[in-house]
N, C-alpha and C positions, 0 to 999 in steps of 0.2 A: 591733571590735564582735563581740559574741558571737550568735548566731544557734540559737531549739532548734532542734533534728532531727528532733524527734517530727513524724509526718507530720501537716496540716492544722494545725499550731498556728504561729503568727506572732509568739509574742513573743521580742522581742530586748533583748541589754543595753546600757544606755547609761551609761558608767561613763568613770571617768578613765584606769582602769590596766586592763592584763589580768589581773592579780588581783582588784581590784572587781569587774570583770565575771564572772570564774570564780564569786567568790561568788554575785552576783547567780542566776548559772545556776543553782548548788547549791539555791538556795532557790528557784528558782521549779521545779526536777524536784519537788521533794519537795513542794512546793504543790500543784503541776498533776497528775503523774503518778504520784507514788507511792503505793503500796497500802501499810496494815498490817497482816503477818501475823505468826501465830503462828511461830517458828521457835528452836532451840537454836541461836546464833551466838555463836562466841568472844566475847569481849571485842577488840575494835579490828578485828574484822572486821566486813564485809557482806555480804550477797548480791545479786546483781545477774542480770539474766537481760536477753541482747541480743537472744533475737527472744521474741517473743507464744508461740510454741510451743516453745520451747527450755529446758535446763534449767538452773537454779540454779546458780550457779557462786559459792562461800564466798573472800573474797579480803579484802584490805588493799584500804583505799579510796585509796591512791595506784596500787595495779594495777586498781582497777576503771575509773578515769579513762583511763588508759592504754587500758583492754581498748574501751571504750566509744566514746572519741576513734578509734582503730582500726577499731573493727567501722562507726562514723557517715561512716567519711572515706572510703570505699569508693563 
């Protein structure tokens, strides 16, 4: 079961596989918590930013999962 991290938020996935559920999460950050801004971002890159005050970080969205999974598991 996959669990967000984002602090006071409670939804969890209910899925068959751990890849259903990784989906599942994908979609519900991008629902819940994600902003759209303006930015020049490669093509197959993103940006992600792990605290509220910290900066931008331009990556492959297989290293931002990585970097995220990391900075959350602490």
């Amino acid at each position: 079961m996959k669990r967000c991290s984002h602090p006071g938020c409670s939804w969890q996935a209910i899925a068959p596989s751990a890849d259903a559920a990784m989906a599942q999460y994908a979609e519900h950050l991008v629902e819940a918590h994600a902003k759209t801004v303006e930015a020049d971002i490669p093509d197959g890159m993103v940006q992600i930013k792990l605290q509220e005050d910290g900066e931008w970080i331009t990556t492959t969205f297989e290293e931002a999962r990585e970097l995220h999974d990391s900075f959350h598991d602490h």
